[in-house]
Every structure is written in structure tokens, then in C-alpha cells.
C-alpha atoms as an extended CHARMM CRD file, in Angstrom:
* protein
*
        84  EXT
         1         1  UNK       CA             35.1930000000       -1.1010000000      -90.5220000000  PROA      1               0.0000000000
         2         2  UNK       CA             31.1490000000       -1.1230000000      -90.1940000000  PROA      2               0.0000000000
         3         3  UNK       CA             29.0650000000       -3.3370000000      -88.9370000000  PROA      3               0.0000000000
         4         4  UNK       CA             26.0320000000       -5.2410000000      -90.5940000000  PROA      4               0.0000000000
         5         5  UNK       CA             22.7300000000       -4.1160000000      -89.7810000000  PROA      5               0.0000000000
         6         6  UNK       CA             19.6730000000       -6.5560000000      -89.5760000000  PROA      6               0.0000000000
         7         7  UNK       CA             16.2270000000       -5.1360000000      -88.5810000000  PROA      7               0.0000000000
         8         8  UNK       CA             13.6820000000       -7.9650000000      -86.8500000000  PROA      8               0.0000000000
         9         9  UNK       CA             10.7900000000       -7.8820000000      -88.7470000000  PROA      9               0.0000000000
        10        10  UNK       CA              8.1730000000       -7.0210000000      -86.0310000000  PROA      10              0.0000000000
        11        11  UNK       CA             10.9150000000       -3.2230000000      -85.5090000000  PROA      11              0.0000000000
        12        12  UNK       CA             10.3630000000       -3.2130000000      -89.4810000000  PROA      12              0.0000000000
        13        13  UNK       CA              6.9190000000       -3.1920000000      -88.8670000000  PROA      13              0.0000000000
        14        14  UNK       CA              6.5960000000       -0.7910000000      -86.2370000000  PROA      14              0.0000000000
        15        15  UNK       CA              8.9010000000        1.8510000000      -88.2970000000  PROA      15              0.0000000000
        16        16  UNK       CA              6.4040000000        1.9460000000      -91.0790000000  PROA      16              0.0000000000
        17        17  UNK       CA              3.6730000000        3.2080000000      -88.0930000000  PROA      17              0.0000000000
        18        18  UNK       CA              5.9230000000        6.4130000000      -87.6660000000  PROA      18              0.0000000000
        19        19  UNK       CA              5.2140000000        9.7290000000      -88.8880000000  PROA      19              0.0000000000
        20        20  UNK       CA              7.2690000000       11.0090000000      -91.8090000000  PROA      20              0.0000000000
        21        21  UNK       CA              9.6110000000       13.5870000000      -89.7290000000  PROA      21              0.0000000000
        22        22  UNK       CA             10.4620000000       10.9230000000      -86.9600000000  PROA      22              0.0000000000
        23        23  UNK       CA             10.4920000000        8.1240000000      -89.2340000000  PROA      23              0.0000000000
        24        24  UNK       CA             13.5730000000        9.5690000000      -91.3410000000  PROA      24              0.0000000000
        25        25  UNK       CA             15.1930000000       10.7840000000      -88.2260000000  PROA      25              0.0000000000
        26        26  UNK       CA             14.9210000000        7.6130000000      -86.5140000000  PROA      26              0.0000000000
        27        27  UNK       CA             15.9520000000        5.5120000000      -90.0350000000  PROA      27              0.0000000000
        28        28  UNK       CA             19.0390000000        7.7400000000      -90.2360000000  PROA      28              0.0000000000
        29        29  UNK       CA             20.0940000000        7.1340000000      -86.7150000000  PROA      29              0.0000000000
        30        30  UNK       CA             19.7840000000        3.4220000000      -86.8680000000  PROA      30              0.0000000000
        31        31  UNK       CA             21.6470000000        3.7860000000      -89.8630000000  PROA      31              0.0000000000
        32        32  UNK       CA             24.5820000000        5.1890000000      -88.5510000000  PROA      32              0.0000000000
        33        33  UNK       CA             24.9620000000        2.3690000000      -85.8180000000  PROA      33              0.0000000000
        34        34  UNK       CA             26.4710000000        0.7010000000      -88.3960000000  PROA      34              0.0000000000
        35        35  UNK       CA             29.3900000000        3.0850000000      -88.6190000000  PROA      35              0.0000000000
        36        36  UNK       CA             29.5430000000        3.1850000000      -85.0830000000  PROA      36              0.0000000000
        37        37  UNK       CA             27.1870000000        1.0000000000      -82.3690000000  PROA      37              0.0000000000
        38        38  UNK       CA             27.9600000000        2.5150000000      -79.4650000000  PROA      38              0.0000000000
        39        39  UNK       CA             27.2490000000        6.3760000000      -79.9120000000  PROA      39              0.0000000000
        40        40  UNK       CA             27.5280000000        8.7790000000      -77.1050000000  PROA      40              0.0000000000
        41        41  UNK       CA             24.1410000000        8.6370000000      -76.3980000000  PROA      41              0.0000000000
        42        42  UNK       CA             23.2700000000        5.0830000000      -76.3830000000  PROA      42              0.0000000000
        43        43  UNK       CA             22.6130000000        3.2510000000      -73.0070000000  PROA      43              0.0000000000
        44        44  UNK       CA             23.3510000000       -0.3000000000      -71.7710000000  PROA      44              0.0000000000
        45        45  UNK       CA             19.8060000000       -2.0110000000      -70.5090000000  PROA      45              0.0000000000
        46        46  UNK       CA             20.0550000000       -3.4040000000      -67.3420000000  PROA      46              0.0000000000
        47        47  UNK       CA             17.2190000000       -5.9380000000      -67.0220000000  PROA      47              0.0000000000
        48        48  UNK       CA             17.9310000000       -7.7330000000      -70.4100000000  PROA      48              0.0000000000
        49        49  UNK       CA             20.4120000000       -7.6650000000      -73.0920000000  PROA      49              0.0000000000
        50        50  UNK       CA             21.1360000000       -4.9300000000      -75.5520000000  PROA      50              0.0000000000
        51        51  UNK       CA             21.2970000000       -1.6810000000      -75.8390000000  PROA      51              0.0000000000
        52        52  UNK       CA             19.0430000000        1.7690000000      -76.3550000000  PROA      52              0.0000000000
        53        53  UNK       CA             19.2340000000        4.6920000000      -78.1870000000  PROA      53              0.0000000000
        54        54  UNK       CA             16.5710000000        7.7190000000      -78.1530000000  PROA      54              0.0000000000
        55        55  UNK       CA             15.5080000000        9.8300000000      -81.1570000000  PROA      55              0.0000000000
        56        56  UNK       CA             13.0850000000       12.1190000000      -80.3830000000  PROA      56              0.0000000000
        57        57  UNK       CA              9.7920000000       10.6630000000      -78.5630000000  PROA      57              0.0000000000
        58        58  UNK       CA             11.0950000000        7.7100000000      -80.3460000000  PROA      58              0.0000000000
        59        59  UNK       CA             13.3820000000        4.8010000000      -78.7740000000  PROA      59              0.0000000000
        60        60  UNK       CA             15.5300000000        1.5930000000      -80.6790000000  PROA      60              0.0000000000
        61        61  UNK       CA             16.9450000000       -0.9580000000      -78.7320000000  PROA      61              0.0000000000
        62        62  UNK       CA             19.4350000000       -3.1300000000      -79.9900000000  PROA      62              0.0000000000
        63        63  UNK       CA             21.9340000000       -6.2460000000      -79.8270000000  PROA      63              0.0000000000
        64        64  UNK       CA             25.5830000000       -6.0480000000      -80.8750000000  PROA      64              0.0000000000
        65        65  UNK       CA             27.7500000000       -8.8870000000      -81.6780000000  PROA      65              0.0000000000
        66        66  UNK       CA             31.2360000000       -7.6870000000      -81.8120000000  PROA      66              0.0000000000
        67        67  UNK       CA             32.3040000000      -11.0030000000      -83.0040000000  PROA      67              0.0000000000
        68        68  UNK       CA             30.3660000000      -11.2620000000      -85.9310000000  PROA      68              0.0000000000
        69        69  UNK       CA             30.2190000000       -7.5590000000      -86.1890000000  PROA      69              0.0000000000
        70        70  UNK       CA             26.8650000000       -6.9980000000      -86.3180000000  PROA      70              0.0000000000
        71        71  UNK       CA             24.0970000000       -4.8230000000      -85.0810000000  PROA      71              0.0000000000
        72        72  UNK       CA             20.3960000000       -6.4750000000      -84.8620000000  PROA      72              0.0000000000
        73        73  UNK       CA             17.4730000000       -3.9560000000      -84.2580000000  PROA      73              0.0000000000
        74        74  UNK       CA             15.4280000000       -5.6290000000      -82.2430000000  PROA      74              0.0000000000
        75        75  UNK       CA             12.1720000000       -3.1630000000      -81.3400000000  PROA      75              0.0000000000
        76        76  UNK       CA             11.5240000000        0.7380000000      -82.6000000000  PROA      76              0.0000000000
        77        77  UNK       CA              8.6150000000        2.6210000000      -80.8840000000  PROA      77              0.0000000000
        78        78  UNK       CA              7.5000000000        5.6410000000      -78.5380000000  PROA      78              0.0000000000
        79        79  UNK       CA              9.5450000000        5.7040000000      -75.5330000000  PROA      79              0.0000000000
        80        80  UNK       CA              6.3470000000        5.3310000000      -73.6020000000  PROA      80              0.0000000000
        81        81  UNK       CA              6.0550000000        1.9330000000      -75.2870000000  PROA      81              0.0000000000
        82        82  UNK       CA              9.1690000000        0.8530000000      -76.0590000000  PROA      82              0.0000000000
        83        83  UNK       CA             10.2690000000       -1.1910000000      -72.6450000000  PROA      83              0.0000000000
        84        84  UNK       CA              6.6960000000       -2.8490000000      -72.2790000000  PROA      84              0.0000000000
């Protein structure tokens, strides 16, 4: 069973800023968080809650609720960027 993807608007906004290539490599890996939210490569933050995953230069962090089975993308950006 998937889970139900939200998007903040402020990551929304941010994803339009990135170029083509990265832009459908990033959409298609926040995508497939849906069908599974905790993917080899994601990591756990330590100073707040969520979690990260990196595509490219490009970074996503993210909240899961297991209860309500959902996965909220809370910021998208360049990894320089991203934690700021």
C-alpha cells in the first residue's frame, strides 16, 4: 500500500527553479517515496524532524506519518542550500 504525497508550497516553488534534467530526476524520485518512504538512500536528520534524500546536486527533505500514511515534502533545493 502507498502512501499520500503532499508537497508544501514554498518545495513547489523551489522545484519550478530547477533545471530541466534535475528537475525530472528529482520529481521522479519524490515520486517514488510514495511507493516506498524510506529508500536505501534516505537519511534520518538529526537536529530536527524528517528525513533526506539526495538526487544529484539536489536534496528533499521530508516528514512521514506512518499513521496517516503519508509523506509531506517539506523543502527541495541544492544541497549547498538545502539545510540553511
Amino acid at each position: 500500500m502507498s502512501y499520500q504525497l503532499f508537497i508544501h508550497r514554498s518545495a513547489e516553488k523551489a522545484l519550478t527553479a530547477i533545471p530541466k534534467d534535475d528537475h525530472d530526476a528529482v520529481m521522479n524520485a519524490i515520486v517514488e517515496l510514495a511507493n516506498n518512504p524510506r529508500p536505501h538512500r534516505c537519511k534520518k536528520l538529526v537536529d530536527r524532524d524528517g528525513w533526506r534524500i539526495r538526487v544529484g546536486s539536489y536534496g528533499v527533505i521530508y516528514e512521514i506519518d506512518d499513521s496517516r500514511r503519508t509523506v509531506t515534502i517539506v523543502k527541495v533545493g541544492h544541497r549547498r542550500d538545502i539545510y540553511l
